[in-house]
N, C-alpha and C positions, 0 to 999 in steps of 0.2 A: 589111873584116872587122867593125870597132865595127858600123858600118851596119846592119848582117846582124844579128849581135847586138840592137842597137837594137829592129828591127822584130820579132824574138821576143820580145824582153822585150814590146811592145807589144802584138803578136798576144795572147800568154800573158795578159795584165792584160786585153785586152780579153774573151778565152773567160770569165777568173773572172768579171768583172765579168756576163756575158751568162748565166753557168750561176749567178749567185748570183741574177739579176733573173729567171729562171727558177722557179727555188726557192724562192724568194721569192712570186713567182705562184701557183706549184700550191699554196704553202701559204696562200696567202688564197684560193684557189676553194675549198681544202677546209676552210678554216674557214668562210666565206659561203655555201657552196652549201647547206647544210643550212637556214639560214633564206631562201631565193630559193626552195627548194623545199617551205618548208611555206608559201608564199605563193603558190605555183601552182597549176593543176587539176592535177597529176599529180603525186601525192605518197600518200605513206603511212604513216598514225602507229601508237606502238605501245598500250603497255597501260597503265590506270590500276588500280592492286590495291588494296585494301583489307587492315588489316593480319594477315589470315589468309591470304591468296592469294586471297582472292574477287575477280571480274572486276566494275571499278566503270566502266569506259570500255571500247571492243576497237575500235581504229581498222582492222580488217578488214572491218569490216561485218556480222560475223558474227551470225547469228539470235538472239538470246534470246527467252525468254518474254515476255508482254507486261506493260509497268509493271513490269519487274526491277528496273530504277533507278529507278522514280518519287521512292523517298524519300530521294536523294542528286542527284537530275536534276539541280536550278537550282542546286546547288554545284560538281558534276564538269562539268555543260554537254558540249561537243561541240566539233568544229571547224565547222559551219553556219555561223556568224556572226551568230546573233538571241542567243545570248546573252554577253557580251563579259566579264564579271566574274566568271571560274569558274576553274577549277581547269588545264582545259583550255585555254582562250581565252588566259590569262597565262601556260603554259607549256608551246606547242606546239612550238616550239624542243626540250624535253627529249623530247617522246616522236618527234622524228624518225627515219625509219626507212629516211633516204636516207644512202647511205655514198659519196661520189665517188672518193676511193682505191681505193673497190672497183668503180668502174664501172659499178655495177646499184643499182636501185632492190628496197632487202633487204625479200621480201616474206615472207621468214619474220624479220626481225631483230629484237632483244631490246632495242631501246626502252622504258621501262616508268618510270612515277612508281609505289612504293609508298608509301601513304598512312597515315596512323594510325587510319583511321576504323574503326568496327565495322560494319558494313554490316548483322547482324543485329541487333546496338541498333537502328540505325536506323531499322532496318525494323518493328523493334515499337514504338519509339514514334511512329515516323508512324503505325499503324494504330491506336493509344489515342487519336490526337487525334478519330477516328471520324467523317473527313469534314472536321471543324473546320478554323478557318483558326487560322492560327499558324504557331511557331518553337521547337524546342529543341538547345539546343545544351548542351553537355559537354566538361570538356577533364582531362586529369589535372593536376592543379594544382604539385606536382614537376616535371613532363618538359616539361608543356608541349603533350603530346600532345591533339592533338582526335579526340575520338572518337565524339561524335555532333555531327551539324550537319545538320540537315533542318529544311525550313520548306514550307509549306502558305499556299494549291495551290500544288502541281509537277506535273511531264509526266514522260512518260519520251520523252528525247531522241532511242532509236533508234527513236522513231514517227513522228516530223517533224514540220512545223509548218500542218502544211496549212490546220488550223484557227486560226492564230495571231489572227485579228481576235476570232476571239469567246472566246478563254483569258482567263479571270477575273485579275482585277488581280494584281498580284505572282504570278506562275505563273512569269515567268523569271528571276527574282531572289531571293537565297538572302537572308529577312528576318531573319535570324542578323547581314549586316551593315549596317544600314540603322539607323537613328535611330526612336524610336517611342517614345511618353508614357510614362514608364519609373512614373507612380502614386508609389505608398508606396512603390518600392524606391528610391525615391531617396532617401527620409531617412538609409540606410545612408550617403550621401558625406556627408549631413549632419551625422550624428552624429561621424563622423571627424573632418570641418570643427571643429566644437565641441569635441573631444578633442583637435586637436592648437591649436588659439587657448587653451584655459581650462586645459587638464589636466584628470587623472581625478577629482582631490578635489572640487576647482571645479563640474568640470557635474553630479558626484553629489551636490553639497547643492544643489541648483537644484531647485526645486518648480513647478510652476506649476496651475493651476484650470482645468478643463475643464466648463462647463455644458449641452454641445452647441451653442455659439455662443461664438466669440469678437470683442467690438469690436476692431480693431486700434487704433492711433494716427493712423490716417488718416482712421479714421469706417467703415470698412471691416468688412464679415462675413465671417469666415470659419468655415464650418461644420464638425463632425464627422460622422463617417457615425452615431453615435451621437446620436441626438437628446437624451437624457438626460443625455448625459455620463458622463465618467469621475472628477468630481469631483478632489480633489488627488493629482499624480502627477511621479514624479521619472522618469529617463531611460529605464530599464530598464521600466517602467510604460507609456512614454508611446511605447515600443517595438511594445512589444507590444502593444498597446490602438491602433496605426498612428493615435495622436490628434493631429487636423490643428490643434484650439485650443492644443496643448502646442508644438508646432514653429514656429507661428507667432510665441509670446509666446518662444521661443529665437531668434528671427531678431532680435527687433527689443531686446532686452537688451544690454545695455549692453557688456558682456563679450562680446560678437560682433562687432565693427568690421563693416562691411559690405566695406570696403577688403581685410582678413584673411581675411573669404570668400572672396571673390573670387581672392587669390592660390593662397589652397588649394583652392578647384575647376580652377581653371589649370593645378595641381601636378596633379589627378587626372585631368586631359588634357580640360578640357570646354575648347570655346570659348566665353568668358564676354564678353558682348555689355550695354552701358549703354543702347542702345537696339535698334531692333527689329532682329532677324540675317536679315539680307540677303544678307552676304559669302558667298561660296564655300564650300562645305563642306569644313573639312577632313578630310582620311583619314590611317590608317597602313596600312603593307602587313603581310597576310599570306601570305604564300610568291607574293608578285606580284599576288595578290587586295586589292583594294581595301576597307576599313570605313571606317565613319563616323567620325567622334569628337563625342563627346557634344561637346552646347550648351545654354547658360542665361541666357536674360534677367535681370541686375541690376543695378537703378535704385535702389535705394531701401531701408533698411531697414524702413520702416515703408509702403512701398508694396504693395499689395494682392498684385501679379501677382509680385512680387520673393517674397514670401513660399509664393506655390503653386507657385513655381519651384522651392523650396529642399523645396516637401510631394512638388513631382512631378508638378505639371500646368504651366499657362500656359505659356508657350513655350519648358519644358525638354524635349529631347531626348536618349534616348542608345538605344546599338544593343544588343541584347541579348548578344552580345560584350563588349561593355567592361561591361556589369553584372557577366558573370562573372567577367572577370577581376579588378576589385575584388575581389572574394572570394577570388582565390586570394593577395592581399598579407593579407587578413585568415588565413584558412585556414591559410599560412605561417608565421605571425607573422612575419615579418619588416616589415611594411611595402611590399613590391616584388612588383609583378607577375611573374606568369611571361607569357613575353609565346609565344602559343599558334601552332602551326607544325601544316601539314598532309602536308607530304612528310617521308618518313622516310627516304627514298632513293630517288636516280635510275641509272640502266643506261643505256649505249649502246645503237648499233645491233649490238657485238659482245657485249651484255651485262655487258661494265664500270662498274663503280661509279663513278659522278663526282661525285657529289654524297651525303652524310650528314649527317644534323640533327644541330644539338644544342640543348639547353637556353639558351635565354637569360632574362633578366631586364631590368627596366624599373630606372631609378632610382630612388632611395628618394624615396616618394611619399606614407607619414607612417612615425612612429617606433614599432619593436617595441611600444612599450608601450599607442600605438592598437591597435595590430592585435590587440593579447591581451585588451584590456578590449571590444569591437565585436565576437570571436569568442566571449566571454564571453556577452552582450548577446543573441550570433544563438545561441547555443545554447542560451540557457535560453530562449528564445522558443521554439525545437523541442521540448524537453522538456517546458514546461508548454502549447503550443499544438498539435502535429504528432505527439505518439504514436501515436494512432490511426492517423488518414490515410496518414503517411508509416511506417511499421514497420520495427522489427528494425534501424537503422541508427540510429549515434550522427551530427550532424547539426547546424548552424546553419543558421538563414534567415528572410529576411523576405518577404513578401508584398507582394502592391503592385493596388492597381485603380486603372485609367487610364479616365477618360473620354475618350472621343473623339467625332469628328462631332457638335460642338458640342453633345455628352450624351446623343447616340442611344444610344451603346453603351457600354459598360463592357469593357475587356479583365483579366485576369487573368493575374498575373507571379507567380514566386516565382524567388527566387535566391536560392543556398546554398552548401554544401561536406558532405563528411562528412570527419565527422572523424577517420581510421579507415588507419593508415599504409600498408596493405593496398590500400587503395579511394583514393587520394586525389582525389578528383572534385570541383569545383568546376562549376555548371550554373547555367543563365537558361529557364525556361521563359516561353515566349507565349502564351496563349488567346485569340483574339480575340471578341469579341460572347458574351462567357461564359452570356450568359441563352440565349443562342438553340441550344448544344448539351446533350447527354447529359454530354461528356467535362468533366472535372472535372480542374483543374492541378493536382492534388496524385498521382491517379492516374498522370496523366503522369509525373511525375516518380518517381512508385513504379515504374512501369512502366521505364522508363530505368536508375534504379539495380540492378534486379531482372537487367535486360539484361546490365551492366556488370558485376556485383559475382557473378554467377554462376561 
């Protein structure tokens, strides 16, 4: 009789054991099967929306007009695979529209990234660039939310790629995240630099002479775009006058350690390099999307290239993303970035909610009382430079011209905020080869707020 007993008890433990490793099974096929199936031919993804319900991706295939997405293409991308750093590419997983519990492949299922984007911003300020190459991007400087991100040339991705060998450079790449001669806007990290090493009293009684040439300490020229000069001028002068003799004789003063630089561009996320930057690039993610993060050659205070690094040439780099986002720690006052998100929510294939944003923030990266005196700074610069051009909106920002291809071209930057609790927008516009268009960066940027503030 035990015996008997014995073998039930055993039988019994072995069924749990075999109905648990069972159980066990179907529930790892049906958590893996959804990424096995966005990795095969025979799969089907769902919706990327835009934050009105506008269609920004349709993994049906469904017809649109032609170039509907051109001016969000190279950011929302496809599932093709010629573009891998998109919206799509990093999170094909969320718009699966395979259910294995359900035993069909759900060709009507409610998959869907919604986004924050405006898709009619977007689409008008791609058509202000008027052909132009370039980038602009927008984000609400509170939530976090990205609301314009288009960069030029783009394609629209339900055209194909047929012609891929002869698509003009950066066509599949959104230049929103990528590194590029960031000009005079770099002085803005500069001036922070100096704001949080000196304080506010310190760099406001600092003068310095501008004759449209200055000798460095090295024996070294550096020029202003002002042949004539601006003659004697303190921070807020040497601002707005984007005067490259005034930035440089701040590099190499005494009251600027070069050591103190260096850790406070580290703090504002550059990778800062003593010799030439070779190393790997690094990135942060946005919603699985890959950016750059700014870099900056410095050797030297009194070294020539160390100094056009800190003006915003020689081998400083940064993506027009992280320009903005500086702005929204100034824009805040707080010091801390809003760190900027593109999904607002994600749906199953039964249309449940699994995913919802929220606001995040970056560590304190300088003190409230930078960000109040450098918001000060960029808005009287709008006030007494940008009435005109930019209208009807209260407003910081600075300007920036980049040379590039060794001085062929000149590109054109502004990066700002309004300042306006309604509008809170914080933006980096691109122009590249500024001589050679109609399109003018300030319309750009009128045109975008016009968009946005509607």
């Amino acid at each position: 009789m035990k015996s008997i007993k014995r073998c039930q008890y055993v039988i019994t433990l072995f069924l749990l054991v075999f109905i648990a490793g069972m159980v066990a099974l179907v529930l790892k096929i049906d958590k893996n099967a959804p990424f096995y199936m966005t990795h095969s031919s025979n799969y089907k993804l769902g919706m990327v929306y835009d934050r009105k319900g506008g269609v920004l991706f349709d993994g049906s295939g469904k017809k649109y007009p032609d170039n509907f997405f051109v001016d969000v293409g190279n950011l929302i991308g496809d599932d093709n695979g010629q573009m891998t750093n998109t919206l799509v590419a990093k999170n094909a997983d969320k718009l699966n529209n395979y259910s294995f519990s359900a035993g069909i492949m759900k060709e009507g299922g409610k998959a869907s990234i919604h986004t924050t984007l405006n898709h009619e911003a977007n689409r008008a300020v791609y058509d202000a660039y008027m052909g132009a190459k370039g980038c602009a991007v927008a984000y609400n400087y509170k939530t976090g939310e990205l609301l314009v991100c288009t960069s030029l040339p783009s394609l629209d991705p339900t055209k194909g790629y047929a012609d891929i060998e002869n698509m003009e450079s950066g066509t599949l790449i959104s230049k929103t995240l990528y590194g590029t001669v960031p000009g005079s806007t770099q002085k803005v990290s500069t001036v922070i630099t100096a704001l949080e090493i000196m304080g506010v009293d310190r760099l406001f009684a600092k003068s310095f002479s501008c004759s449209g040439h200055y000798t460095n300490n090295s024996g070294k020229v550096i020029d202003c775009h002002n042949a004539y000069g601006h003659g004697e001028q303190n921070i807020q002068q040497a601002v707005e006058n984007s005067c490259n003799p005034f930035f440089a004789q701040l590099v190499e003063d005494a009251d600027m350690p070069l050591s103190k630089v260096k850790q406070m561009y580290e703090k504002l996320g550059y990778a800062v390099s003593d010799d030439k930057i070779t190393k790997e690039t690094e990135t942060f993610e946005i919603d699985g999307i890959e950016c750059e993060k700014a870099s900056a050659k410095l050797v030297d205070s009194n070294d020539f290239n160390t100094q056009w690094s800190c003006i915003g040439q020689s081998e400083t780099l940064a993506s027009p993303m992280q320009l903005m986002m500086w702005q929204s720690a100034i824009a805040n006052g707080t010091g801390k970035m809003t760190m900027p998100h593109l999904i607002s929510k994600v749906t199953d294939v039964y249309g449940e909610v699994t995913q919802v944003a929220s606001t995040s923030y970056s560590e304190q990266v300088f003190t409230p009382e930078t960000a109040s005196t450098v918001k000060q700074i960029l808005m009287t610069n709008a006030e007494n430079h940008y009435t005109w051009s930019i209208p009807n909106y209260t407003i910081g920002i600075k300007s920036g011209t980049a040379q590039v291809k060794d001085g062929a071209e000149e590109n054109a930057l502004l990066v700002g905020f309004v300042d306006d609790p309604n509008n809170p927008i914080a933006f980096c516009v691109l122009l590249e080869n500024k001589y050679s268009t109609p399109a003018v960066a300030e319309n750009i940027v009128t045109t975008m707020l016009n968009s946005l503030c509607s």
